[in-house]
N, C-alpha and C positions, 0 to 999 in steps of 0.2 A: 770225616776227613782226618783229623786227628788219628785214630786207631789205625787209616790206609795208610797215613806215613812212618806212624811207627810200626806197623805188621814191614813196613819196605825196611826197616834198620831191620827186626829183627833176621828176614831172610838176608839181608845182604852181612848181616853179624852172622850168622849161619854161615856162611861161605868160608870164614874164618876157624871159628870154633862153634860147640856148642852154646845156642843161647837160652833161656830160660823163657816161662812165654808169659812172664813180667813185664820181659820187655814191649810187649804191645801196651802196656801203658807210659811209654817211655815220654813221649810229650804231655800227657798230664803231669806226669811226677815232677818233668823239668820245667812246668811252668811255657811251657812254648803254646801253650792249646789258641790261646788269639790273633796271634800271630802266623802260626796255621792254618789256621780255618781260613783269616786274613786272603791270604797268599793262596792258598786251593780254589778259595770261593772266586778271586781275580779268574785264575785260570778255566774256573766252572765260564765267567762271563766273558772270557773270549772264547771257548767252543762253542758255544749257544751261537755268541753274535758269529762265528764263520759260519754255521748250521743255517744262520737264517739265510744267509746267500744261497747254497744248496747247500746240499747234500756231501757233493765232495769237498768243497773249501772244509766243513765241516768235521771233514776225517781226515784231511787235511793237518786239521789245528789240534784235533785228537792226538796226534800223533807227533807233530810237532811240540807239546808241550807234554806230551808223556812223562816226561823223566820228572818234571817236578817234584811231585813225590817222595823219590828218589834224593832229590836236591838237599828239600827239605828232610831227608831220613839222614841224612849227614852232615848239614848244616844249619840247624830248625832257627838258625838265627839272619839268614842270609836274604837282603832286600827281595822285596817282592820283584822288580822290575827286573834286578839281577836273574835271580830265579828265573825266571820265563825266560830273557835272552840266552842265558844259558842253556836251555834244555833246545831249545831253539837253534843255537850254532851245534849245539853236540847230536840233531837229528837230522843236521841239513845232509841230505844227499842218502840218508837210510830210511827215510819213509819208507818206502817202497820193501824195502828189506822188511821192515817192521810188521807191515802190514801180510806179507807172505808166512811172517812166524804165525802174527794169530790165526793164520786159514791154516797154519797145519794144527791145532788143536781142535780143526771144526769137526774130524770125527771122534774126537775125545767128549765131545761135549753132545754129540749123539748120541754118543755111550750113557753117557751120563743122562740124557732126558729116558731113555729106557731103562737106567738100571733107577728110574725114582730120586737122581742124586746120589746115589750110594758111590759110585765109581767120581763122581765129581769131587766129592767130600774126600778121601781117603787119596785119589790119588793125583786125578787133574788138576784140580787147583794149587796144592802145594808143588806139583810139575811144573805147572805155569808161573807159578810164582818165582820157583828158582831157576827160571829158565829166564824168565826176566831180569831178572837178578844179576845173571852174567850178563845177560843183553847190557844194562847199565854198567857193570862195571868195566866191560871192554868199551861202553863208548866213555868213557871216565879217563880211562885211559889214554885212550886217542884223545881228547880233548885234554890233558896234561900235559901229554906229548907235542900236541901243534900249541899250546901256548893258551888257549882260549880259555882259563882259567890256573889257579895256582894252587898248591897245597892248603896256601891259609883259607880260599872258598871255599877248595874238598878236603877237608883233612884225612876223610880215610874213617873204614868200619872197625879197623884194627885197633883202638885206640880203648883205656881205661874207662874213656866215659861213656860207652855204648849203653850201660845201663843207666 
């Protein structure tokens, strides 16, 4: 969990300028790694418990707390509780949207179980990754915009301390 949210700073630091691929260690070096894990592991334990209702609640909750991650790739210090309600308000009403992105990489990713991984490795998932990426950062922005958070939450990937 640690390396998924700093792999999410270095793509959303990529957006910006080049980053170095140091920064996937970016929460070990900053000492965030407990606190991390903390807050992912919370959100591991509310997809399971929607999962256990069905199926959809399940993908539902996937989806609804998606951006964590994210949260945490920008501000590895911010409450757990915060975190969740946050990704929370910033997905209300994009489910749906969300979930149409990852069916359009589903022939990407048949590519990839016929090409052995090769096609995943090189090009799909670094795709996915930065397509995600902007996903986040346009709903980052809408949620700046309506008020549902403030700079001091998100400070932004632009910033000296990315590394």
């Amino acid at each position: 969990n640690p390396v998924r949210v700093s792999s999410k700073r270095f793509f959303m630091y990529n957006r910006i300028r080049r980053a170095d691929a140091g920064m996937i260690l970016y929460v070990f070096r900053n000492h965030y790694t407990v606190h991390v894990t903390r807050v992912m592991f919370i959100r591991w334990v509310k997809i399971v418990a929607g999962s256990l209702l069905f199926v959809v609640p399940g993908v539902i909750r996937h989806y609804e707390y998606s951006l964590v991650p994210y949260i945490l790739a920008e501000n590895p210090e911010i409450d757990s509780k915060r975190a969740l309600e946050l990704s929370s308000a910033m997905t209300d009403g994009e489910k749906m949207k969300m979930f149409k992105l990852d069916l359009s990489f589903l022939l990407w990713e048949a590519a990839s179980a016929v090409t052995l991984g090769m096609v995943s490795a090189f090009y799909v998932l670094p795709y996915k990754e930065f397509t995600k990426a902007e996903l986040y950062h346009v709903l980052r922005e809408n949620a700046l915009e309506n008020r549902l958070c403030d700079y001091k939450e998100l400070p932004g990937f632009d910033t000296d301390l990315a590394v």
